[in-house]
C-alpha positions, 0 to 999 in steps of 0.5 A: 500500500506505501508503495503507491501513496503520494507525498501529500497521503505519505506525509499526513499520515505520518503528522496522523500518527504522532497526533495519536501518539501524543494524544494517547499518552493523555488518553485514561483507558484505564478510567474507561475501563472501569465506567460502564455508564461512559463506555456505553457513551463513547461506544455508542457515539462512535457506532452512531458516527460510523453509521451517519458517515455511511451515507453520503452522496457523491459522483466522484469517488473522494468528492461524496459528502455526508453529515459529520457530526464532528462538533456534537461528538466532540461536546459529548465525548470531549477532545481526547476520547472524540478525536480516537472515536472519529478515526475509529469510525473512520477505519470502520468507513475504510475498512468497508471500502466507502474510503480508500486507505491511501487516503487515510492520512488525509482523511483523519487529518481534514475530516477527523481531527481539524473539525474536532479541533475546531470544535473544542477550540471554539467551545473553550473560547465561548466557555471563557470569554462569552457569558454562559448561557444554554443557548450560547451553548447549543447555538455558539458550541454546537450549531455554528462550529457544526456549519464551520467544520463542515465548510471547512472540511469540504474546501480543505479535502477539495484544495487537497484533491486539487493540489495532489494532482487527483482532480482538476480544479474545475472539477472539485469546484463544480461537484464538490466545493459548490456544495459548501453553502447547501450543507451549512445549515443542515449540519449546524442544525443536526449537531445542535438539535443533537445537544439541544436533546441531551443537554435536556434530557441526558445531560450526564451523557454530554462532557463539555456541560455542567448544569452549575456553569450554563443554568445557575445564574450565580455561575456566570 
């Protein structure tokens, strides 16, 4: 398989693996280990990631689109266990040939970690400099970040297509990047219903929120 990877696959694969590495020497698998109630969480958003990811839409192969999900998996599960539990789902999408593993690398940097990255980047920054209010949670950590990764996951993997040399620029634009402002609100909407849901119903489910931080207003 190395053998016909490009310099582009070959070098973010690489930068993919010491991602890992240095974020799973951060990892408690061992506190994992030992909470059913938080393995059935991790275990269950990775399988719903999986399956969401299954279906998607698209004429060229590499240039399909599906939801993410990245942001409310992100909130969920929260930097570390989101990051693993998107590659996993991502193996499983390779392993069933909906992705091609030379593009592994690829796949895990722009659609896997930059859209977790982003995620919590924007929740930490909404966390600490905006007041703390349910619905600066839903809209400011889920809906908007879920349209921004999404845009950003789409221009990135098209650039990439392009600059590798895979698709021309005219066709990236024409079948892939003109899909940006179509996707924008459904993605900002499903991962922000997503925790509009369990922020009211399971909010023990959801790392990232904390009834005493986002309803009690003596927190603010």
């Amino acid at each position: 398989m190395f053998e016909t990877l490009t310099f582009l696959q070959l070098t973010a694969l690489i930068v993919l693996a010491a991602i890992l590495l240095f974020v799973g020497r951060h990892v408690s698998f061992a506190a994992l280990k030992e909470s059913k109630s938080r393995q059935h969480v991790v275990f269950g958003a990775t399988a719903l990631t999986f399956f969401m990811w299954v279906f998607r839409a698209g004429i060229f192969q590499g240039l399909d689109v599906h939801f993410l999900w990245l942001t409310a998996l992100t909130l969920i599960l929260g930097f570390r266990y989101a990051l693993f539990a998107g590659l996993v789902a991502l193996l499983g999408i390779t392993s069933i040939g909906h992705e091609s593993w030379q593009m592994f690398g690829v796949n895990g940097l722009i659609g896997v970690v930059m859209p977790v990255c982003v995620s919590y980047l924007i929740y930490l920054l909404s966390f600490h400099k905006i007041p703390r209010h349910l619905f600066v949670y839903i809209f400011v950590c889920a809906f908007f970040p879920g349209a921004i990764v999404i845009a950003l996951k789409l221009a990135f993997l098209g650039s990439y297509y392009a600059i590798d040399g895979i698709y021309s620029w005219d066709t990236v634009v024409d079948n892939y990047m003109l899909l940006i402002p179509l996707i924008l609100f459904p993605e900002g909407f499903i991962n922000g219903v997503t925790m509009t849901l369990l922020v009211v119903y399971k909010p023990e489910w959801v790392y990232t929120f904390h009834d005493k931080f986002y309803l009690d207003p003596g927190s603010k």
